[in-house]
N, C-alpha and C positions, 0 to 999 in steps of 0.2 A: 529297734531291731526285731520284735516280736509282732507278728502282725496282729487283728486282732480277729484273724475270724483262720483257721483250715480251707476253704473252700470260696470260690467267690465266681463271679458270673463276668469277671474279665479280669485278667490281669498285663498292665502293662509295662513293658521291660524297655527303661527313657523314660527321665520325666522331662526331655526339654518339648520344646514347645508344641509341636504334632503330639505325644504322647499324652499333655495335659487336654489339649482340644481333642481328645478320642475319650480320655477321660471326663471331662465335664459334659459331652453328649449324653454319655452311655448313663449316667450318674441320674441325669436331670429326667432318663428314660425309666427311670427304677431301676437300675442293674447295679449289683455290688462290684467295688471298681477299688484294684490295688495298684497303686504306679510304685513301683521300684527303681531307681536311681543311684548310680554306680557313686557321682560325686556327692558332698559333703550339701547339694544346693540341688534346686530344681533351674530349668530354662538352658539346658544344653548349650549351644552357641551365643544364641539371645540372650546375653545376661549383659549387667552394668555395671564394676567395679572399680575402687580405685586401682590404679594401676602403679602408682607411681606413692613411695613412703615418703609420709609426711604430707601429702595433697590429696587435699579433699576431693578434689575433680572425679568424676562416675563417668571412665568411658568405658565405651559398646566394643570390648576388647577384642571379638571376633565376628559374628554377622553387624553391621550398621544400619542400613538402612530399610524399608520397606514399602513395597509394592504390589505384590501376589495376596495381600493378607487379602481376603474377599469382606468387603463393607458387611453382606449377609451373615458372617462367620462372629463379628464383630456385636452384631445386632443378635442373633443368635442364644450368645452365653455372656448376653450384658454386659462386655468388657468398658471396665472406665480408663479408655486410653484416650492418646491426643496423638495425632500423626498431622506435622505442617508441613506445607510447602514450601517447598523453596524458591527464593527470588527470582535465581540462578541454573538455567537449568545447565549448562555447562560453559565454560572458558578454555580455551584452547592458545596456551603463548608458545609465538614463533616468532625465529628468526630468521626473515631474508633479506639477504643481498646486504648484509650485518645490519638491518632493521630489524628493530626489536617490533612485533606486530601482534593481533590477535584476533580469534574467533567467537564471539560474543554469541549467544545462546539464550535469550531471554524465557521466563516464563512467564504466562504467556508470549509468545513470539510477537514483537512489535519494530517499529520503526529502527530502533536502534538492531535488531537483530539482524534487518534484512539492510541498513548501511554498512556492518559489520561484514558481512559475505561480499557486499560491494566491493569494500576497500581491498578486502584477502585478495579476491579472486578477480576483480578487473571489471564486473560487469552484473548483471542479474541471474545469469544461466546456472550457477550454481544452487543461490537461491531458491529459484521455483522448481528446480529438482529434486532439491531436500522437501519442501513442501509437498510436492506429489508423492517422493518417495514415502514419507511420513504419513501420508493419507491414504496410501496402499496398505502400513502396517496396522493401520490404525480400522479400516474395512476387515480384515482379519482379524484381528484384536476383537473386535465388536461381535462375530461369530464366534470364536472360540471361547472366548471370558466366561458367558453365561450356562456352558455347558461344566465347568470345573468342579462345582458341588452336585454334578448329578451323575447316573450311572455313565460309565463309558462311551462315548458315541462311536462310530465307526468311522473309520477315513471319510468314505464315499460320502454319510451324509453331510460331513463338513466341508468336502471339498462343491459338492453341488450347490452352496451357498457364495464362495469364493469365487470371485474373476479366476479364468483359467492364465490369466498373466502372472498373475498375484501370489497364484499358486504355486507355477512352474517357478518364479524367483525367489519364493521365499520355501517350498517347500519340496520341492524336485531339481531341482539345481546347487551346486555348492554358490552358497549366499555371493563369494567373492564376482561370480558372474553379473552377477545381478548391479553389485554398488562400482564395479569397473564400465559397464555399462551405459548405466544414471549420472555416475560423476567421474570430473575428470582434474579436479584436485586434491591433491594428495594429501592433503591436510583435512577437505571436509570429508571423503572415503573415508580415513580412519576414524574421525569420530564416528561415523555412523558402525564400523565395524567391530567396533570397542565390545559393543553389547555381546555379541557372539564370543566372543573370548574371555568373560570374567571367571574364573575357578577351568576354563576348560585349554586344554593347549591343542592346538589345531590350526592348520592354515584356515585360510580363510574358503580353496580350495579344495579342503580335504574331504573327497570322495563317500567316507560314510554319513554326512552331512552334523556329526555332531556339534558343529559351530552353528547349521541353522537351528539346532533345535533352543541351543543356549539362547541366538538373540529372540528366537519368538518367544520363550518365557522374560526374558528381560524386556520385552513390548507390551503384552498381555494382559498387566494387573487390572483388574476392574476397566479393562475396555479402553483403559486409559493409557496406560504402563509407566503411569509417574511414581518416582520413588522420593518416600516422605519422609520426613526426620522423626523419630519415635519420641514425642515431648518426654525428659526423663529417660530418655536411652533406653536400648533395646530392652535392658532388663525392668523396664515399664510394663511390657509388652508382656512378657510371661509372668511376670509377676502377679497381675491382671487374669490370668489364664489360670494360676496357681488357687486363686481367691475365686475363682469363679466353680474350677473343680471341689475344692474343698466345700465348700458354700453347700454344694451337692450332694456330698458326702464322698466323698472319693476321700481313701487313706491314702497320704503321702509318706513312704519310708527311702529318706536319705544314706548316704553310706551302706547301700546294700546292692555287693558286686554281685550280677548274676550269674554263674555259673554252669547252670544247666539247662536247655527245654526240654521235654519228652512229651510229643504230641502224638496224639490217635485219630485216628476221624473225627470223635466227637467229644474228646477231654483232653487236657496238656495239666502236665504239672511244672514248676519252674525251683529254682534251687538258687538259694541266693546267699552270700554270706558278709559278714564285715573284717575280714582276717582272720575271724578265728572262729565264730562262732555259725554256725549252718544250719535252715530253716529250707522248708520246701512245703507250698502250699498247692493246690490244684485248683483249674478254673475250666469252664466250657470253653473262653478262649481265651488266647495269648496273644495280645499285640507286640507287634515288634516297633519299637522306635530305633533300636540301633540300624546298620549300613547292614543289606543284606550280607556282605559277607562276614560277617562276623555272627550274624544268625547262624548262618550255615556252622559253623564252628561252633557255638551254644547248641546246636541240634544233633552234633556230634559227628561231624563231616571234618574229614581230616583237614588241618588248615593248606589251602592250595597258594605258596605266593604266588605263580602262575595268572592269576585271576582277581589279582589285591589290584585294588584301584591305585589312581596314582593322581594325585592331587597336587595345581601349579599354579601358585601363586605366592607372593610376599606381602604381609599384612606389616605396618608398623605402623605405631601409634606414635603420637608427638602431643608432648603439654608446652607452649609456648608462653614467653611474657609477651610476646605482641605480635602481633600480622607480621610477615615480610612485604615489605613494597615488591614491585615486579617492576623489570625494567621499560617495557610496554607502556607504563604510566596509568594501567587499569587502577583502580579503587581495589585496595586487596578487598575489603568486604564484600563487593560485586565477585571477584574472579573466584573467590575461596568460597563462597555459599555456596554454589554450586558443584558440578563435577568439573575439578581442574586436569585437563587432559597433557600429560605430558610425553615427550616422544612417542607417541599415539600416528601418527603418519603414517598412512597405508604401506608406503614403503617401508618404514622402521618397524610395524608387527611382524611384518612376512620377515624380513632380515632376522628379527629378533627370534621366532620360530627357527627358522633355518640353523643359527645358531646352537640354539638349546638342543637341537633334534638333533645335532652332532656333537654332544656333551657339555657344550659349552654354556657358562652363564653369560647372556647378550651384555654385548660391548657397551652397548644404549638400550638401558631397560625401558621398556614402556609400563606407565603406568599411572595413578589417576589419586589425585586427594581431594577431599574435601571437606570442611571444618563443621563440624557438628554446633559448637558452641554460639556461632553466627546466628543460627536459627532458631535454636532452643539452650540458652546462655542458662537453663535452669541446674544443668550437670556441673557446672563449677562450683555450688555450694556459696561462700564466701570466700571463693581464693581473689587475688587481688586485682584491681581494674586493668583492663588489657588483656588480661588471662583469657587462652584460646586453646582449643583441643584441636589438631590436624590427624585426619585417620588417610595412610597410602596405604592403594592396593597395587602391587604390582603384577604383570603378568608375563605370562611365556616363563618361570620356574618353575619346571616340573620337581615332583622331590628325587627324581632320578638324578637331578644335579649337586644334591648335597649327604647322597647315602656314605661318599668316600671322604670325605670330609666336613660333617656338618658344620662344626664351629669355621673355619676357613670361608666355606663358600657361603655361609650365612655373612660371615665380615662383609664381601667382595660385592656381595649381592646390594648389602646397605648401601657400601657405601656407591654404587652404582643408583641406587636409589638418589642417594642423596645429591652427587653429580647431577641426573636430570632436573630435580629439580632447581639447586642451586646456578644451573645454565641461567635460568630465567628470574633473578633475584639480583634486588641492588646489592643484598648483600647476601652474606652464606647461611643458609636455615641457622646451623648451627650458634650462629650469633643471637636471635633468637629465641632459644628452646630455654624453658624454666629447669631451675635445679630442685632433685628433691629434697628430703630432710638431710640426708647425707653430703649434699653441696655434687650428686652423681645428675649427667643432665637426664630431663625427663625422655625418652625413648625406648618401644619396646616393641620389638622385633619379632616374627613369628613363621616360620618357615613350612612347608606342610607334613615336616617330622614333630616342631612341634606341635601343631592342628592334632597330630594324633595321641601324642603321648599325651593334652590334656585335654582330649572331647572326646578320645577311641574313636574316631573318623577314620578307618583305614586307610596310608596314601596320606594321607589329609585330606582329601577330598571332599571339598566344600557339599556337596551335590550325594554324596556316599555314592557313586558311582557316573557313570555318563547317564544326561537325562534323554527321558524318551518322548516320543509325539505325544501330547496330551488330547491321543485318539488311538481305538484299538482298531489293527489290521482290520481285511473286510473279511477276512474268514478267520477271525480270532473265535476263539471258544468262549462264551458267554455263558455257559450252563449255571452258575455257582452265586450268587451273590458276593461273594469274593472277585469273580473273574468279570462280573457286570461291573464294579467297583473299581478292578484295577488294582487289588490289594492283598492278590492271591502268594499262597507260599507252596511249594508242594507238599506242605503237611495242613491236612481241611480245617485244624483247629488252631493254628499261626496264619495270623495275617499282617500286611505288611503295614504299617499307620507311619510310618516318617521319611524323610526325604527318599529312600530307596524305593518307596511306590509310584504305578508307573505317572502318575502328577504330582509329585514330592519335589521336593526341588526348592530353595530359597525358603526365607520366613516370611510362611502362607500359611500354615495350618490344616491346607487343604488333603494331603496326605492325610491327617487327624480323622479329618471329619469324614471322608472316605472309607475310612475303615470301620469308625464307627456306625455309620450306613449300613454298612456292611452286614455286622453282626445284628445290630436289628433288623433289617432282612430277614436273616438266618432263620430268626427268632420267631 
């Protein structure tokens, strides 16, 4: 509880994963470096635990996978991680004309990928549209990627690098124009539109472009936008981050909820307690790793719900004694390695939207699993042969649909969950799923009311707000090493270091490292 110094030359408020990689910069730069930490643990979202009493199993309970982390970041603060690819880049089971069928997604894309689009769709046209379309994001990807650890660029000079096509449909147009255009089955459209919708609810559409912005950071990561399994599960990942800060000398104090900031131009003090007992240290700066609005609140800005994010998705976890067969007759190890796309059909997101936007939880959830333990079988520990972990995200559940009845509409929601998937199963998950020590099955469900009550993600919102272009307008204000950064607060000695900065978003780090930039800058 006690820290060990009055005074320090950064302190950060979050130790999950942006928090530590602002910290192990600033650390390894000579600056004295305090992270504070509301829970009992560091690594925020990114964390590994058992989930389920009685089983050994370490799932990645809330963020899973990764793709934004930057290799540089990586190499950087010596992280001893392991990130594998997957076999699998996605599977898609459908049924037409009562044929059970499916959409096969290899990594790398080979023979079987492009017979797969054959059989779906009747011909090649499909195909070589996803290919070009993929080599449009992938020409963007390749400009944008290697500006992410550097000061802000501005629109224009990243659009001057960009085909004016390329631009107009992925970054001036709502994205839905663009994949109605390119394709014209309904089944290969929504896989491709998947990406723009994960944590965000939005047509596809929807005029402020927040679904382009989601699928270009889900394209992005290192130039590539493959996302890789965290050998050891997410809490690999910061744990790694945790031992690299330390290493540095950065103080880690757990169970210490922050309470107050009070910043001036050129010093902030911070106030933090454990239930009962209250410390207040001062620093040149203060990062923030919490959701800007909740800064705003620690700053002492009345709380506005007006302006509370709203975070939509259903996360549930699943410990299984063994694969489910699919009726398709896929190899479940093929279809589950990767992302299993379920009611995902361009048709069935927009339905599913429509729904939700008029209160309702979708009749047919759309939504995506795929089994960690395939790839990286090291998070079971010694639980018993067959033993598999299944993580579903669902989407289009805003938390607006469960503020009137959480417990209810979190039921209704599963088991809609569990319907989609169980459409495409010889048999019902549920036959499947491992018991814990209590003989209760393994299953755990997470709504974005919970998201808040155990991460304080306002909303739940994965993203702690809507993400932004990761480029600053062309007459944005750049004065500050903060505002070249991207990392500004309107108080000069808070800056913003976690997912609310304006290239924050998913487990990257890159928020982190931004901000720390920053203050060295300054400095």
């Amino acid at each position: 509880m006690t820290s060990a110094q009055n005074q320090y030359d950064v302190v950060v408020v979050g130790g999950g994963h942006n928090g530590l990689v602002s910290a192990a910069y600033l650390a390894r730069a000579g600056l004295s470096v305090l992270v504070l930490e509301r829970l009992d643990h560091t690594g925020g979202a990114a964390v590994s635990a058992p989930a389920f009493a009685g089983r050994q199993a370490r799932l990645s309970r809330y963020s899973y996978l990764v793709s934004l982390l930057p290799n540089q970041l990586i190499d950087d603060l010596g992280l001893d991680i392991a990130l594998a690819s997957r076999s699998t880049a996605s599977y898609t089971p459908v049924i037409r004309d009562g044929k059970p069928g499916g959409l096969l997604v290899e990594r790398p894309e080979g023979d079987a990928t492009r017979r797969s689009f054959e059989e779906l769709t009747g011909g090649t046209t499909e195909f070589d549209a996803w290919r070009e379309f993929y080599a449009d994001t992938a020409d963007l990807a390749h400009v944008v990627a290697p500006t992410l650890l550097s000061p802000l660029p501005v629109e224009r000079s990243i659009r001057e690098q960009v085909d004016p096509g390329i631009w107009r449909d992925f970054v001036e147009r709502p994205l839905g124009e663009a994949i109605e255009a390119r394709f014209t089955d309904d089944t290969v459209r929504g896989v491709v539109a998947t990406d723009a919708l994960i944590g965000t609810f939005a047509s596809l559409h929807e005029e402020s472009l927040v679904q382009n912005r989601c699928f270009l950071y889900h394209l992005i990561g290192n130039g590539t936008g493959e996302w890789r399994v965290p050998v050891g599960g997410m809490g690999a990942v910061t744990d790694a981050l945790a031992r690299s800060a330390t290493a540095a000398g950065v103080e880690i104090i757990t169970s210490a909820g922050v309470s107050a900031i009070r910043g001036s131009e050129d010093a902030a003090e911070v106030t933090w307690n454990d239930g009962g007992t209250s410390r207040t240290v001062g620093a040149r700066f203060v990062l923030s790793n919490v959701a800007p609005w909740v800064l705003r609140i620690l700053l002492g800005e009345p709380e506005d719900p007006a302006t509370k994010p709203v975070g939509a998705q259903l996360k549930i976890n699943f410990l299984l004694d063994r694969l489910p067969r699919l009726k398709s007759g896929v190899d479940p190890a093929v279809a589950f390695a990767g992302t299993l796309h379920l009611d995902e059909d361009y048709s069935q997101l927009e339905a599913a939207y429509a729904e939700a936007a008029s209160g309702s939880i979708p009749s047919v959830l759309p939504g995506e699993v795929y089994c960690h333990s395939l790839t990286d079988p090291s998070i079971l520990g010694e639980s018993p042969t067959g033993t598999h972990t299944l993580t579903y995200f669902g989407l289009h559940t805003p938390a607006t649909l469960f503020d009137a009845d959480p417990v209810g509409a979190k039921a209704l929601a599963v088991s809609r969950a569990l319907a989609s998937i169980d459409e495409h199963l010889v048999e019902p998950l549920e036959a499947c799923l491992a018991r814990d020590g209590v003989g209760n099955p393994c299953i755990e469900a997470k709504i974005p009311q919970d998201v808040e009550s155990d991460l304080a993600m306002p909303g739940g919102h994965i993203f702690h707000g809507d993400l932004d272009w990761p480029w600053a307008p062309n007459r944005a204000r750049m004065e500050t090493p903060a505002q070249r950064w991207g990392v500004q607060t309107d108080v000069a000695s808070v800056l913003l270091c976690g997912a609310g900065a304006r290239r924050g978003g998913a487990v990257s780090g890159i928020g982190g490292h931004n901000a720390a930039q920053a203050v060295l800058e300054s400095l």
